[in-house]
KEKE-3310 file (N, C-alpha, C; in steps of 0.2 Angstrom, whole numbers, plus 5000, padded with zeros to 4 digits):
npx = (5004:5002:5010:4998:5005:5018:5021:5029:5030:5022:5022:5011:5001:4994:4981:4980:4977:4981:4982:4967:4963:4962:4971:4980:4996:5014:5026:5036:5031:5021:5026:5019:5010:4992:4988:4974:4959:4951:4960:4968:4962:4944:4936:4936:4930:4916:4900:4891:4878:4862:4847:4836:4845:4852:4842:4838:4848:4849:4837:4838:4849:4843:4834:4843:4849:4839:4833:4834:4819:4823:4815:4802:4787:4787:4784:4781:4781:4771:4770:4753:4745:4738:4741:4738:4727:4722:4724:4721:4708:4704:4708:4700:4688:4690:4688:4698:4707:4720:4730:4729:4728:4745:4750:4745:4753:4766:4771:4779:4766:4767:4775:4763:4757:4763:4762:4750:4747:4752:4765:4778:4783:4781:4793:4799:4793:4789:4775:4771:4768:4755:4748:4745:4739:4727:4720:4720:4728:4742:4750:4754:4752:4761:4762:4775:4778:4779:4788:4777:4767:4778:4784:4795:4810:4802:4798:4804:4792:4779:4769:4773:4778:4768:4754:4741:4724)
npy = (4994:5012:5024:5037:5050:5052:5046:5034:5017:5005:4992:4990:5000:5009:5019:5034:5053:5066:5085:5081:5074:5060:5048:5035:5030:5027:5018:5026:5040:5037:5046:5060:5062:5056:5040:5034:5032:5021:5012:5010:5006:4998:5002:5015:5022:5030:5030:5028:5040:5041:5038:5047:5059:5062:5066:5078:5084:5089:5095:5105:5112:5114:5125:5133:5138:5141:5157:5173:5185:5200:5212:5210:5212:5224:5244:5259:5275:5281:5292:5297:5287:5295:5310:5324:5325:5323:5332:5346:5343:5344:5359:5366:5363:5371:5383:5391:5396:5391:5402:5409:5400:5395:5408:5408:5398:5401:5397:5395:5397:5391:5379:5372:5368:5359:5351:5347:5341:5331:5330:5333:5329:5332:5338:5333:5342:5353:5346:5346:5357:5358:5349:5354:5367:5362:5354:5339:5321:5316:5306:5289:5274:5260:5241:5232:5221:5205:5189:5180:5168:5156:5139:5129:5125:5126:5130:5141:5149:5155:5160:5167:5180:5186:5198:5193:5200)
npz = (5000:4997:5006:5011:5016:5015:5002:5000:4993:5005:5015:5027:5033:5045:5051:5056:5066:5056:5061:5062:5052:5044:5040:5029:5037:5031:5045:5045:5044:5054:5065:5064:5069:5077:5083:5076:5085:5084:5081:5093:5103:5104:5115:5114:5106:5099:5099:5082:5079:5079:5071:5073:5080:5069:5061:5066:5065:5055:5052:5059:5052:5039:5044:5047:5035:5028:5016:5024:5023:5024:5023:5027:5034:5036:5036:5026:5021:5008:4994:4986:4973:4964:4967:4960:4955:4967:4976:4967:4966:4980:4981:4971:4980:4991:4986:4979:4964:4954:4957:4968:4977:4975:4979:4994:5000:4997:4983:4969:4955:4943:4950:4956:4947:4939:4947:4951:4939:4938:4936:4944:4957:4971:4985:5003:5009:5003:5000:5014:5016:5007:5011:5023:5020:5012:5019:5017:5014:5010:5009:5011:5021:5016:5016:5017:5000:5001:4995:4992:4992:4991:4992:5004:4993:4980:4962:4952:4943:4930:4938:4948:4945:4938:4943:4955:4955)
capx = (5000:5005:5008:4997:5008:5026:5019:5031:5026:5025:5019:5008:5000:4988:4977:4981:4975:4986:4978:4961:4962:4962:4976:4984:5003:5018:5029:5040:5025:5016:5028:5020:5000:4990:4985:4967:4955:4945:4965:4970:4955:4937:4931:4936:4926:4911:4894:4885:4872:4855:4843:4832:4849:4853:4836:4836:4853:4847:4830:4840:4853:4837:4830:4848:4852:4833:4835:4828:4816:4824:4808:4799:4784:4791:4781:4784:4776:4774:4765:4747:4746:4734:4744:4740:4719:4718:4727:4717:4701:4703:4708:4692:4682:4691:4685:4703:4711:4728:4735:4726:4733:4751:4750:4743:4757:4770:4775:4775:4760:4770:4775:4757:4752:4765:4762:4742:4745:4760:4775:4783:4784:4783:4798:4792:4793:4781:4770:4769:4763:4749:4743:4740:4733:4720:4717:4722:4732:4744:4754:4750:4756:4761:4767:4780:4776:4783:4788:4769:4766:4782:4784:4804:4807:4796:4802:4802:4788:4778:4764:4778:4779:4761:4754:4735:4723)
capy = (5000:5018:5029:5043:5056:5054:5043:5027:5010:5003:4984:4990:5006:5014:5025:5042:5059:5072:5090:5085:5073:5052:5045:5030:5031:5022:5018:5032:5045:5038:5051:5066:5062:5054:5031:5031:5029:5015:5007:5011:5001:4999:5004:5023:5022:5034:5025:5031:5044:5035:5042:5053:5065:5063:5069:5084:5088:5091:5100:5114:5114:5115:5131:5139:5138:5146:5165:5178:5193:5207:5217:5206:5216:5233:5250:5264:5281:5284:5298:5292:5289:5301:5315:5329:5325:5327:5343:5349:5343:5349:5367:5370:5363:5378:5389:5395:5396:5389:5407:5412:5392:5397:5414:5406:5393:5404:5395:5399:5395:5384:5374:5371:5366:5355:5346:5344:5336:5324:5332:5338:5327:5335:5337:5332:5351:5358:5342:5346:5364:5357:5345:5357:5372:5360:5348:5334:5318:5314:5301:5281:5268:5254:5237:5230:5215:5198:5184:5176:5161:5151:5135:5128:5119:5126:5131:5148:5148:5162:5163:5172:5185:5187:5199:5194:5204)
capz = (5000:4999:5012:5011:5018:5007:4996:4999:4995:5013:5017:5031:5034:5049:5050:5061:5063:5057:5059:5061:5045:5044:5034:5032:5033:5035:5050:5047:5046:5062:5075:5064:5069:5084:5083:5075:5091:5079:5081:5097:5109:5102:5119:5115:5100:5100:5094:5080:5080:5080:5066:5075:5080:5062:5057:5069:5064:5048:5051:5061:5046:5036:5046:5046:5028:5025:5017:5027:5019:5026:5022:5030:5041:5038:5033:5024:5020:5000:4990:4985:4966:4961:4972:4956:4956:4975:4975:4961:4970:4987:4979:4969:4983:4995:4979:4977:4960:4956:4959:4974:4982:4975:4983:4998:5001:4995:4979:4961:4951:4938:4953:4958:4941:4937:4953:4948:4931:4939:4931:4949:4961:4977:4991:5009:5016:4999:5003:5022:5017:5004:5017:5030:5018:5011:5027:5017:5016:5000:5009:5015:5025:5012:5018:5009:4998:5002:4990:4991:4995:4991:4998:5004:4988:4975:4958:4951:4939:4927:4942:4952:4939:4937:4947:4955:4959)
cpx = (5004:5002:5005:4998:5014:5024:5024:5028:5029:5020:5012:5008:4995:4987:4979:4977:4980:4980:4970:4956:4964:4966:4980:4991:5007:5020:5033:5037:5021:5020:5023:5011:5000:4986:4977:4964:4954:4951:4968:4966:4948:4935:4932:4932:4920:4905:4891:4881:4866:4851:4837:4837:4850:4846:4837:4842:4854:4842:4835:4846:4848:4836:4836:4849:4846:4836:4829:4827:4816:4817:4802:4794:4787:4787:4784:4778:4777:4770:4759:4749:4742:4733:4739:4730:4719:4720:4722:4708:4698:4705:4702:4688:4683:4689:4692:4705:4719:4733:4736:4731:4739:4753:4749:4748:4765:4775:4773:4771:4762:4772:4769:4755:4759:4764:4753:4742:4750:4763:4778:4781:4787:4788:4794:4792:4788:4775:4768:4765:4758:4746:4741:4735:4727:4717:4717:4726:4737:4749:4750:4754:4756:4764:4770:4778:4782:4784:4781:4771:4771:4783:4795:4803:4806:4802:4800:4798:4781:4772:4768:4778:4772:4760:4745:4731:4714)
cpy = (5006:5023:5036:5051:5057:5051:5036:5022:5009:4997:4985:4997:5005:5019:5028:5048:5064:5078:5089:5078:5064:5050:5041:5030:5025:5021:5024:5038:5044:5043:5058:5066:5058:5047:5035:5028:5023:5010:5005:5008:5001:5001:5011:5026:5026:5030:5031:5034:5042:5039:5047:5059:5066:5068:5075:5089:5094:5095:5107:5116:5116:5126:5136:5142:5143:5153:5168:5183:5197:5213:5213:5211:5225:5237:5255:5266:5283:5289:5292:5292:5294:5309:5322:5329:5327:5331:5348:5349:5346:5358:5370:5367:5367:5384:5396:5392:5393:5397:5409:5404:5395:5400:5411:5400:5395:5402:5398:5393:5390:5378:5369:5365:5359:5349:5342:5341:5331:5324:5332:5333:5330:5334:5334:5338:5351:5351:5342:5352:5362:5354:5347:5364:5367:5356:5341:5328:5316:5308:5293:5277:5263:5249:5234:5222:5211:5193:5179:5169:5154:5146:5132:5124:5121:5130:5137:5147:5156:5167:5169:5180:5189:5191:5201:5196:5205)
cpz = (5000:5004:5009:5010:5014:5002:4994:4999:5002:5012:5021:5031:5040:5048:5057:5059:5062:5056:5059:5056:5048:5040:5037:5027:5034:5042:5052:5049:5052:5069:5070:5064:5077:5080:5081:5081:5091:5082:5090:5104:5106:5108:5119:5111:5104:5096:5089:5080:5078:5074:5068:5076:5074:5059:5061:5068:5057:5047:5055:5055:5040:5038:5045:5037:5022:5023:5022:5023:5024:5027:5022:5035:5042:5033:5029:5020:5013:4999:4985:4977:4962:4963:4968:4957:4963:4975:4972:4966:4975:4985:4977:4973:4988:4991:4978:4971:4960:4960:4964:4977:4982:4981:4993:5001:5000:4991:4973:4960:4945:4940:4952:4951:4938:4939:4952:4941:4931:4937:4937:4953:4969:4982:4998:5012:5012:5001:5009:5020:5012:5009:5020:5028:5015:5013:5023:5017:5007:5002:5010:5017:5020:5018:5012:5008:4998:4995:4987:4994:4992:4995:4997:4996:4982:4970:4957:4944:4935:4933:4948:4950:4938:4943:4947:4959:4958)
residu = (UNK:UNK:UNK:UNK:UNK:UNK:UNK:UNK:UNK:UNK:UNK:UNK:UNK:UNK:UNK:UNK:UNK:UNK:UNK:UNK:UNK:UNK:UNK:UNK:UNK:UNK:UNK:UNK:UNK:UNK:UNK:UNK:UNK:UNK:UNK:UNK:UNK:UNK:UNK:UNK:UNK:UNK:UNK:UNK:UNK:UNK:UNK:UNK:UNK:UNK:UNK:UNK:UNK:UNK:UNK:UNK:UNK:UNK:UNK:UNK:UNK:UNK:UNK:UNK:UNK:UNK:UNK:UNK:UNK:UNK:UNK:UNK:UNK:UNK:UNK:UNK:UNK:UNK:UNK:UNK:UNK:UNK:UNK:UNK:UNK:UNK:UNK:UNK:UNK:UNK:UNK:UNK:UNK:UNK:UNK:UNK:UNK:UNK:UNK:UNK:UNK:UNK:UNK:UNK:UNK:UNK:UNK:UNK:UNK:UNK:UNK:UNK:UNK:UNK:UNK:UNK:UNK:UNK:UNK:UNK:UNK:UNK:UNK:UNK:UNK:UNK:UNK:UNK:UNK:UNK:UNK:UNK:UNK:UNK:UNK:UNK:UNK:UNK:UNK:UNK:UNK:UNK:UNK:UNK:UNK:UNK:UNK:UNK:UNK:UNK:UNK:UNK:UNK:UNK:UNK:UNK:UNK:UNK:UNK:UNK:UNK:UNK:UNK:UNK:UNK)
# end
């Protein structure tokens, strides 16, 4: 057989641990490792793991190896999508003009209008002052969408993509 570790034919080999590791060397190589247990008395030997440790070894290897969704249960405040209509709505139903509102909030009047036909995308200071001159809301609490109903396993498929509603 050959030794393992220098790679000499040897007549006889054992198994040792060097580092950690199981190899079978020659005579010359047995000072730079430690006897195989398995060689050294079977009463030191350690039994087997039974099949129910094995299985439980695996279900927690299972649960760790899971990904987590970070954005899992977490909110966030967005601008509604039809930010430019409310605006618009709530103004002519205070029976102010765009100019008089501008005037009134102390912006220009092209802002205004940009912002009612959803060109302008309002900052969150000029959104805090429309909100309070026409006593409405232009934001919402969203929650963040999760992957759906994956199961451990399942394959990526067109329903995924699909979005039902």
């Amino acid at each position: 057989m050959l030794c393992e570790l220098c790679g000499k034919e040897a007549g006889v080999t054992k198994p040792i641990f060097i580092e950690g590791t199981k190899l079978h060397v020659c005579q010359n190589c047995m000072r730079f490792g430690e006897e195989s247990k398995a060689q050294a008395g079977k009463a030191g030997t350690a039994p087997a793991p039974s099949a129910i440790v094995i299985e439980e070894r695996l279900q927690r290897r299972e649960k760790r190896m899971q990904t987590k969704d970070v954005y899992a249960n977490t909110q966030s405040t967005e601008l509604v999508d039809d930010y430019g209509k409310v605006i618009r709505d709530a103004r002519t139903a205070a029976g102010m003009d765009l100019e008089q509102f501008a005037a009134s909030i102390y912006e220009k009047k092209g802002i205004i209008a940009k912002i009612e036909a959803n060109d302008l995308v309002p900052d969150e200071k000029l959104m805090r002052k429309i909100e309070k001159a026409l006593n409405i809301r232009l934001t919402e609490t969203v929650q963040a969408v999760t992957g759906g109903n994956k199961s451990a396993g399942s394959k990526m498929t067109l329903e995924n993509f699909i979005r039902k509603e």
